[in-house]
C-alpha positions, 0 to 999 in steps of 0.5 A: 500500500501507499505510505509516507513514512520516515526511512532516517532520521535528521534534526537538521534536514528532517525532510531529507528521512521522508519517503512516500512509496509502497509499504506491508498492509497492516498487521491487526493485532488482537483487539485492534480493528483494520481501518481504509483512510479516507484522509489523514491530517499533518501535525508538527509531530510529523516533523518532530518525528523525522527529525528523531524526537520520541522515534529512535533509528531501531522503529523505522521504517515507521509511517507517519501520520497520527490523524485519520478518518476513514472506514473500518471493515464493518462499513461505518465511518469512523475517526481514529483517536491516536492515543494508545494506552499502555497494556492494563491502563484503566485510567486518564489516558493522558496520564499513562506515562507509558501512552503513546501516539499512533507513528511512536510505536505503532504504525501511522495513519499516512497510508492508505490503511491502518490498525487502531484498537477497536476501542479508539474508533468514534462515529463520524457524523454524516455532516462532518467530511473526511477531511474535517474529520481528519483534523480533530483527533489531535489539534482540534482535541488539543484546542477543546481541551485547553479551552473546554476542560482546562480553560475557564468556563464560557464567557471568559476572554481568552487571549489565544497566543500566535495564530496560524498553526493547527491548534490555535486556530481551532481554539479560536473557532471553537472560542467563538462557536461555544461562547468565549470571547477570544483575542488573538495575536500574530506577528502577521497581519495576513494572520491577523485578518484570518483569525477575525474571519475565524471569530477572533473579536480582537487580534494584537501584535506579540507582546503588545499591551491589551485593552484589559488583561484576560481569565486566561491564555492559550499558550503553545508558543512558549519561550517567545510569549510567555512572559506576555502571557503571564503580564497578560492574566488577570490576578487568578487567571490561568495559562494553559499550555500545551507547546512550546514551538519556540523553546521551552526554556523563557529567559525568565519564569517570572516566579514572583509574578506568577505566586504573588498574583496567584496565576495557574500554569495547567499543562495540557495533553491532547485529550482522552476518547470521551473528550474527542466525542464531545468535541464531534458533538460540539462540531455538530451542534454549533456548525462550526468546521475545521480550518483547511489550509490545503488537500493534496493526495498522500502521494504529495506528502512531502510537499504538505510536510515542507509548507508546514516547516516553512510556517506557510500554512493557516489551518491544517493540511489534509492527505487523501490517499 
């Protein structure tokens, strides 16, 4: 079958690791399910991965790729939730320390089949596509529950730092569908405009002072916004973070700031399988869909893959094999 999937590995030249070509047919474990994609969905962990981050030179030839909806052997249309838990693990998924994504230690979902557990399907709605579907299992989840279940309830302002990438423009698209009031910056005025059309009812410069400062902020940029994020909370506001694609280490913690105000860091991991049917249930509530930058065939996955490592993408890139 048709596969894009990471032969070597490189920190410098992640791309040069990538080769989209013919690959074994899954095998199906017991308890796991056989899965036809229809699309699949890029994320920065694809990238993460070619460059060795959570995947070691002995797993390869691994394929890529942890979003996919498709159909399983039984006909229905299903979307694949990525996480896997560790054999015996009964509780929060994204608390197993020894949970892992689909394209870490099992096979991904760029190919024109893959292997999931049974229990890891959720129903795809007939008004949803594939490909907006493809977007949900990691992005759009990340987004629902930083704002959903870790953010504040809905009403509060949410500053939503560094538009453009997969998460943050679902966190305000979800923001502005669910009763949040959502601001957002970008070093971009392109960008800017893009996350008003998304419902955004204010967009801001990094680092510019605001109007008023928030209950909480939407963190996945890191190094370069932090301290912006914490001079932005309100006294008892939250920061919730779920990446730090600029680095993980700010020039300052800002400790003094953070106790004497009595500000919250909550971490936040992707999302569990009820958390992802609540997020389809909300898509289909409120109407709202997923942001796509582009649609190309797995067979250009390299190039989906460069324009997302340039930054050149609003949205996600979808692959339909």
């Amino acid at each position: 079958m048709l596969a894009a999937y990471a032969a070597d590995l490189s920190p410098d030249d992640p791309l040069s690791g990538l080769v989209v070509g013919d690959r074994p047919e899954p095998e199906v474990p017991e308890g796991w399910v056989l899965v036809d994609v229809r699309a699949a969905a890029l994320n920065h962990h694809d990238l993460w991965s070619l460059k060795g981050v959570g995947l070691g030179h002995e797993r390869l030839p691994m394929i890529l790729g942890c979003d996919a909806a498709g159909v399983d052997q039984e006909g229905r249309e299903v979307l694949v939730h990525s996480v896997i838990s560790s054999p015996g693990w009964t509780g929060e998924q994204t608390l197993d320390p020894r949970r892992t994504l689909l394209s870490e230690l099992h096979q991904g979902t760029l190919a024109e089949q893959v292997a999931v557990p049974a229990g890891n399907l959720v129903p795809k709605p007939a008004g949803i596509s594939f490909e907006e579907a493809a977007c949900l299992p990691t992005a759009w989840l990340t987004a629902y529950k930083m704002l959903c279940v870790n953010g504040g309830p809905p009403g509060s302002t949410v500053l939503v730092q560094g538009v453009g990438g997969g998460v943050a423009s679902a966190a305000i698209a979800l923001g502005a569908a669910t009763g949040y009031r959502v601001w957002a910056t970008s070093r971009d005025e392109g960008r800017r405009h893009r996350a008003l059309e998304l419902g955004a009812e204010a967009v801001f410069e990094p680092g510019q002072r605001l109007p008023e400062r928030v209950e909480v902020v939407l963190e996945t940029v890191g190094a370069a916004t932090w301290s912006h994020s914490l001079k932005s909370l309100r006294p008892g506001g939250t920061v919730v973070i779920a990446g730090a694609t600029s680095g993980d280490a700010p020039s300052h913690a800002e400790l003094t700031r953070i106790f004497f105000q009595q500000l919250r860091v909550q971490g936040s991991t992707m999302g569990n399988l009820e958390q992802l049917t609540q997020l389809v249930r909300v898509l289909e509530q409120t109407g709202v869909r997923p942001l796509i930058d582009r649609v190309l065939p797995l067979s250009e996955a390299a190039a989906g893959l460069a324009a997302l490592e340039r930054g050149e993408v609003f949205g996600k890139v979808v692959l339909t094999p």
